[in-house]
C-alpha positions in Angstrom: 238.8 99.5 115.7 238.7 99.4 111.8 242.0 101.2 110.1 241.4 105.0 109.8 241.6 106.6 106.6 242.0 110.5 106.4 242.8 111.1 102.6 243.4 109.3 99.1 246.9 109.4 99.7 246.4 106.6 102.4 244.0 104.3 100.8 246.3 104.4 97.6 249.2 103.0 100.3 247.2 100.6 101.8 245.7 98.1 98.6 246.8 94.9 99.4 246.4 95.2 103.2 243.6 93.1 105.1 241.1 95.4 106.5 240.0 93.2 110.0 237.0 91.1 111.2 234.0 92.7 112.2 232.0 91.0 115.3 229.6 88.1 115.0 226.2 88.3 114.5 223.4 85.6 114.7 221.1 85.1 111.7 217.9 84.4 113.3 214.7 83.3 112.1 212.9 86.5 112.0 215.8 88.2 110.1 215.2 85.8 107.0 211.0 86.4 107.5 212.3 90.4 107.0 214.4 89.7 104.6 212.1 87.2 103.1 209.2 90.0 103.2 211.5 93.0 102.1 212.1 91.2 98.4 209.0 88.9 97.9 211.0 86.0 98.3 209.3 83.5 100.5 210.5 80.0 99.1 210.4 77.5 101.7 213.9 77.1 102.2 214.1 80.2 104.2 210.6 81.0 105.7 209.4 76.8 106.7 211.5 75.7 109.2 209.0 72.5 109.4 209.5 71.7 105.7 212.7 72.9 105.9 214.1 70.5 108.5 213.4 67.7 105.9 215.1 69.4 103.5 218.6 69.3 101.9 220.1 71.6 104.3 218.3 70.3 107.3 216.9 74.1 108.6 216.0 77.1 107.2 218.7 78.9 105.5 219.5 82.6 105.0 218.8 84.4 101.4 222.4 84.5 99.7 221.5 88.2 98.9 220.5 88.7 102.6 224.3 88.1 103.3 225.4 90.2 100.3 223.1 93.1 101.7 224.7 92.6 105.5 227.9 93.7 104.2 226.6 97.6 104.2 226.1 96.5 108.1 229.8 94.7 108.3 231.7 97.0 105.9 231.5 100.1 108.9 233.9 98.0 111.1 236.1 96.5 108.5 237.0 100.3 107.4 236.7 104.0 108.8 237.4 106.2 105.6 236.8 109.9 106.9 235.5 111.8 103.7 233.0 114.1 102.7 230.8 111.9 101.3 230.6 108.6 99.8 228.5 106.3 97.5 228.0 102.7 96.8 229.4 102.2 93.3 228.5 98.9 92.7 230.0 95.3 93.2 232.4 93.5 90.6 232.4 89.5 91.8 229.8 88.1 94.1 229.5 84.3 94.9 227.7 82.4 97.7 230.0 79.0 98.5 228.2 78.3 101.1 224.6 78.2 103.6 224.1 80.2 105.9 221.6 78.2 108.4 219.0 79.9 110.6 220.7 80.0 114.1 224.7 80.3 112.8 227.2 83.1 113.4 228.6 85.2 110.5 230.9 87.8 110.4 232.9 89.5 107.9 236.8 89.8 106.8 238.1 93.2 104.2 240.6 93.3 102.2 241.4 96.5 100.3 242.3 95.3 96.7 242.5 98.0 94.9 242.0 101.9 94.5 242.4 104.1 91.8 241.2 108.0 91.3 238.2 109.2 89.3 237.6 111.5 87.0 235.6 113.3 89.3 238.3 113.8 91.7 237.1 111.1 93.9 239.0 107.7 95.0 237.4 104.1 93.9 238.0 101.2 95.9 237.6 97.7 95.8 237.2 95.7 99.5 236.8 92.0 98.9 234.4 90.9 101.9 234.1 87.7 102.6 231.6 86.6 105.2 232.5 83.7 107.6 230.4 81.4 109.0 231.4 79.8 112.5 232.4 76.7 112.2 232.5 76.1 108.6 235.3 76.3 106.2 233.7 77.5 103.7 232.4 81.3 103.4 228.4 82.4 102.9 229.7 85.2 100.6 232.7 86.6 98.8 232.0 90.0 96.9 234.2 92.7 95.8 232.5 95.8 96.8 233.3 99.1 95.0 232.7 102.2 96.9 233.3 106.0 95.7 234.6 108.2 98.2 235.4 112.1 98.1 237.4 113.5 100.4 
């Protein structure tokens, strides 16, 4: 279960806590074709896995922004923040360190950096994501993710 947040009082307490690890999920071929379809980006690197297999990471690999995008899908078990509504604000840092090959196992890690108030009487928060790959040490993405809530 992610950490529960009723009210701005308790994010505010919280920045510099890690948020958890969400489950593992399998990036499969037919995720990348979607993904691959969705934004018009067919480059051989993630759609030919015949071309690909010559190629310099030996198999298809996952769009970096695929894995930025599958944060929306990780970010509900890193963090339960009960409020009114919320919005996506934006995202300050994002960096891809490493592949994410057709077949592997990601998952994500939160860390709530930092929180501040809003003008508009709502609460802004940074959660540093990184997403994991099994087996690897280094991650497919880091990106600090900025999301307005309003309790």
């Amino acid at each position: 279960m992610p950490p529960r947040f009723d009210s701005a009082a308790e994010l505010l307490a919280a920045v510099g806590k890690p948020l958890g690890t969400s489950e593992w999920l399998s990036v499969t071929q037919q995720r990348v074709d979607t993904f691959a379809d969705a934004t018009d980006d067919h480059q051989w690197i993630h759609v030919d896995p015949v071309r690909a297999k010559d190629g310099p990471f030996g198999a298809c690999i996952a769009h970096g922004y695929l894995s930025l995008a599958l944060v929306a899908r990780f970010q509900p078990e890193l963090i339960d923040v009960r409020m009114k509504m919320g919005v996506n604000y934006g995202c300050d840092r994002v960096r891809f360190p490493a592949p994410v090959r057709v077949g592997a196992r990601i998952r994500a890690q939160g860390e709530l950096v930092a929180v501040e108030t809003t003008r508009d009487g709502g609460v802004q928060a940074t959660i540093r994501v990184t997403i994991e790959i099994d087996g690897e040490s280094r991650p497919a993405c880091v990106a600090d993710t900025i999301s307005r809530y309003y309790f």
